[in-house]
TITORVO-59188 format. One line per 4 residues: number of its first residue (from 1); for each residue x, y, z of C-alpha. Coordinates in steps of 0.02 Angstrom, whole numbers, plus 50000, padded with zeros to 5 digits. Layout:
% residues N
NUM	X:Y:Z | ...
This chain:
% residues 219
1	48466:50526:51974 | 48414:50415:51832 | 48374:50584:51710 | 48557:50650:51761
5	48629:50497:51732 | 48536:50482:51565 | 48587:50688:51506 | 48771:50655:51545
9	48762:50499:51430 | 48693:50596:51281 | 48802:50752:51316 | 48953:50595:51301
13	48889:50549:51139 | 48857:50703:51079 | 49016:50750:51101 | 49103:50597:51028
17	48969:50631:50872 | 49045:50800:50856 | 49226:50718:50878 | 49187:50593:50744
21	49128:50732:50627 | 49254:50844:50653 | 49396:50713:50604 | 49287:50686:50456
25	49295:50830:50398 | 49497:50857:50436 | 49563:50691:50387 | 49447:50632:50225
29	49579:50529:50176 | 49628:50454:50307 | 49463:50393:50351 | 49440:50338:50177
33	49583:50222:50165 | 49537:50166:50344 | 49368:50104:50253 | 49467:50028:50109
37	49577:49942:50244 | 49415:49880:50322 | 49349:49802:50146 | 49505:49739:50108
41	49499:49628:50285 | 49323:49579:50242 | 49355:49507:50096 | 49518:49422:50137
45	49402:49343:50287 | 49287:49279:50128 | 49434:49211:50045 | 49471:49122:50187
49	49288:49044:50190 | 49284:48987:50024 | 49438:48895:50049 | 49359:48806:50188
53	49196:48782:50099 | 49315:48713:49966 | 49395:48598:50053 | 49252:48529:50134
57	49179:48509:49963 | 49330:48391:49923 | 49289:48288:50096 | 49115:48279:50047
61	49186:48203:49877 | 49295:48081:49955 | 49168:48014:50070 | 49045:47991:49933
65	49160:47895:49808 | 49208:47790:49972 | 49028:47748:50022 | 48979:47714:49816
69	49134:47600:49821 | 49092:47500:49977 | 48908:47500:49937 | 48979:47401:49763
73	49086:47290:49860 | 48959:47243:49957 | 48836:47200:49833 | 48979:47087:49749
77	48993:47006:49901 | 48837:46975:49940 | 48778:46908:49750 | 48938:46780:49790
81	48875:46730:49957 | 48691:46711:49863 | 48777:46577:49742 | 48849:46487:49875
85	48709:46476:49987 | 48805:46589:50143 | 48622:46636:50196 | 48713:46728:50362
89	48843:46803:50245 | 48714:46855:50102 | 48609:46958:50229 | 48756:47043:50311
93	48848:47104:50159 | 48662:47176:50077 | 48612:47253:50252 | 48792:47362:50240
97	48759:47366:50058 | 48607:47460:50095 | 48694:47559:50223 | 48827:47621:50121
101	48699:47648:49969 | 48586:47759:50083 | 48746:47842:50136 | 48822:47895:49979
105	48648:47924:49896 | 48633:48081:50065 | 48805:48119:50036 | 48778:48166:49846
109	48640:48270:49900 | 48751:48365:50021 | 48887:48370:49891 | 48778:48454:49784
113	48728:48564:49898 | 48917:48603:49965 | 48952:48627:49779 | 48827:48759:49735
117	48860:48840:49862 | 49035:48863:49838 | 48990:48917:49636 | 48896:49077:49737
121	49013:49108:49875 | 49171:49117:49727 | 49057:49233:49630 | 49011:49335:49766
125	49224:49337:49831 | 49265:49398:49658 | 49133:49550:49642 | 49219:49580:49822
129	49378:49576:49743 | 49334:49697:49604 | 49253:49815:49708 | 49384:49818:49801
133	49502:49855:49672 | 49400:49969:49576 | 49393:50088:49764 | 49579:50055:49767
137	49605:50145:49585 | 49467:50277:49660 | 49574:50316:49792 | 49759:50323:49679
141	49641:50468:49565 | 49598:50547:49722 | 49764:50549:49777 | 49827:50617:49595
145	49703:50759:49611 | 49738:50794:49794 | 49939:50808:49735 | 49894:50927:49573
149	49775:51040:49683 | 49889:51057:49813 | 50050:51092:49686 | 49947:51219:49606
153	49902:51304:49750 | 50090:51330:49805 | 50121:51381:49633 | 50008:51517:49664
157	50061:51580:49805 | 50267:51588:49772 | 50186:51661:49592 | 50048:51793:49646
161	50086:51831:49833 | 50186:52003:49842 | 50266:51911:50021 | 50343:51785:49922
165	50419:51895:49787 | 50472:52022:49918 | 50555:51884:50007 | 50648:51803:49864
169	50680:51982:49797 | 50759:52018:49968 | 50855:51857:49937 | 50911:51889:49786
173	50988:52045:49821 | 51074:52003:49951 | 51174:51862:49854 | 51214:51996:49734
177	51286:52146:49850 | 51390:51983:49942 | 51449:51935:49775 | 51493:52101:49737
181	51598:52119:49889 | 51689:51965:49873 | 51732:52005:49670 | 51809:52183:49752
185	51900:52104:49864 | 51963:51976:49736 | 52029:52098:49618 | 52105:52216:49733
189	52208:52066:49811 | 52263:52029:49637 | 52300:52211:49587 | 52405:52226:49737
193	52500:52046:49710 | 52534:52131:49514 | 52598:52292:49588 | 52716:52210:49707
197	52773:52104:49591 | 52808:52231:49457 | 52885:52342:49577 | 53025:52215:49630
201	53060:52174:49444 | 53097:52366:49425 | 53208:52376:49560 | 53294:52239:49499
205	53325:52310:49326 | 53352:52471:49391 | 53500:52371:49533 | 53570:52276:49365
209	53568:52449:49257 | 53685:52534:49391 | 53791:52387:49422 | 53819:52389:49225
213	53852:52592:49247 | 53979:52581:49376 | 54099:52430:49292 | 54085:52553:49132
217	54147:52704:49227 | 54286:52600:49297 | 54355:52520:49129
């Protein structure tokens, strides 16, 4: 049971293997700007880390001015409560002087740290950027040589394929006998509009001419 179940599982990914490569080999594009999408995501995921290792790099900063600043008010304080003899006073403010030394001498280190780390995660983002861009330009001369290959080969074919000229041929001619028809039947409506016309005007003269005839004969 086990060795059946284990055949049908690699006939399954055989098959989606073949699947896979077939669509490769179909869609090239379209699995190449699905990869660009991809590397576009990733590094808009890095952008979004170094903006978070940048603003923890400005916490970091704020926390160690605030410790150096407390450890100095605290060392005031305590040389004041020296002078006036606060023993009490004079040990609490250089035990928290300590504290907040200790504090912002670690969080300098960390700073530091946080800092050069940014430096190599911005230089890193940017050759992610370029790379990006520079597959993005790829992909535009791709696309320009995709559109000039493909133009060229339907040039071809309307240009060497006998079909094609045949076909427009065909067309071509039958434009011409239809314009040929209708140019017929323009002029012989217009020749028989003329002749009408012509032939009423000479009955008219010829109605006037007798008319004239038959008040001559009478005078």
């Amino acid at each position: 049971m086990a060795n059946l179940l284990t055949k049908i599982k690699d006939l399954i990914i055989a098959d989606l293997n073949e699947t896979r490569q077939h669509k490769e080999k179909q869609n090239p594009n379209e699995l190449l700007n699905k990869y660009l999408r991809q590397c576009e995501q990733e590094t808009e995921k890095v952008g979004k880390l170094v903006e978070r290792q940048s603003s923890l790099k400005d916490e970091f900063t704020r926390e160690y001015h605030q410790a150096t600043e407390r450890a100095e008010k605290r060392k005031h304080q305590a040389e004041i409560a020296s002078k006036a003899g606060e023993t009490e006073l004079y040990q609490f403010a250089t035990a928290e002087q300590q504290q907040y030394a200790e504090r912002a001498q670690r969080l300098n280190a960390s700073l530091a740290q946080v800092t050069e780390q940014l430096s190599e995660l911005v230089r890193k983002h940017e050759e992610m950027k370029q790379k990006v861009k520079d597959m993005q330009l790829r992909r535009m001369e791709l696309m320009g040589r995709e559109n000039v290959t493909r133009a060229n080969l339907k040039i071809n074919q309307v240009s060497e394929s006998n079909s094609y000229s045949d076909q427009f041929s065909s067309k071509f001619k039958d434009i011409e006998n239809y314009l040929e028809r209708l140019e017929h039947k323009v002029n012989h409506s217009f020749f028989h509009s003329t002749i009408d016309a012509r032939m009423e005007q000479l009955e008219k003269e010829m109605e006037k001419q007798e008319d004239n005839a038959v008040k001559l004969s009478k005078e």
